[in-house]
N, C-alpha and C positions, 0 to 999 in steps of 0.2 A: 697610884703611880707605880710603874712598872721599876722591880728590884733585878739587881744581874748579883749571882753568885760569879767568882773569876778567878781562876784557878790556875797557876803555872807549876808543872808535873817534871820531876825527871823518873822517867819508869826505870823500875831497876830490876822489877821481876816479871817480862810482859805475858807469861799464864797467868800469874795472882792476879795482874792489873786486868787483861780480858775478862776473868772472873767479876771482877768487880764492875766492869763496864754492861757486863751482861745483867746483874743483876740488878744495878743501881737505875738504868733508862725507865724500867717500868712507874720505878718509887717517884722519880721526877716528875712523869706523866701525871701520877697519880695525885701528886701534890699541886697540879697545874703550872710546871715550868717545863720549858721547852729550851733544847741545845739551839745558839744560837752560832759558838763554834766549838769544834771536837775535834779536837788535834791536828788541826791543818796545817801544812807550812807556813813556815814564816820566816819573813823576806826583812829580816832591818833594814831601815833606811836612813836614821837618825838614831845617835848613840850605840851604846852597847844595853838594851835592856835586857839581855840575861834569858829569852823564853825560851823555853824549850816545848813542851806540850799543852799548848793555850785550852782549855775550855771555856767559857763562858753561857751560862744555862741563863734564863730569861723566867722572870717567877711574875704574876699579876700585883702582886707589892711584899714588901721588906715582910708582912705579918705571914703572910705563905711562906718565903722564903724561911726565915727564920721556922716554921711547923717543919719543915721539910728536913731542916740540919738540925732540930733539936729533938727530932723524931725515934723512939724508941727503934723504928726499925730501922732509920739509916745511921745507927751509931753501931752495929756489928762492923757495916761494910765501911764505915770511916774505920777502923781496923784494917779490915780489907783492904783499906785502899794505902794505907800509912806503911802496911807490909810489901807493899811492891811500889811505890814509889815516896819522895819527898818531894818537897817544893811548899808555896804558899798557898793560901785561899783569902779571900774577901770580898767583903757583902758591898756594893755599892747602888746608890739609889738613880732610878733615872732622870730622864729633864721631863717636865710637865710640859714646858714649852709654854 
């Protein structure tokens, strides 16, 4: 069952953060998830939830997913990435259907 990593960003330093986006696409790839969205507008239409730069990456299940963020190599660029912005992240499972 397909995992979503999902992530809401405020960049605070957009060189460090391009850094980070540059580096980190490959490692996703590599780990078998793909951006399903990457920073696109966003349109409230109901309440105030607060987004400011939505990601959401697409992993083939929570055990990739989790390889991927407990990964020796993507904990430099969570660094990376905590230095030029804040916001949240979480692991959410898909529907099987």
């Amino acid at each position: 069952m397909a995992a979503y990593l999902i992530a809401n960003l405020q960049v605070h330093d957009p060189a460090r953060f391009g850094e980070y986006r540059d580096k980190v696409a490959p490692m996703i790839a590599a780990f078998g998830g793909k951006y399903c969205v990457r920073g696109g507008a966003v349109t409230e239409v109901e309440g105030s939830p607060g987004l400011a730069r939505v990601v959401i990456l697409e992993f083939p299940d929570m055990a990739k997913l989790r390889a991927f963020y407990d990964s020796a190599e993507y904990a430099p660029l969570i660094a990376l990435r905590q230095s030029a912005a804040t916001g949240d992240v979480a692991f959410v499972e898909g529907y099987a259907g």
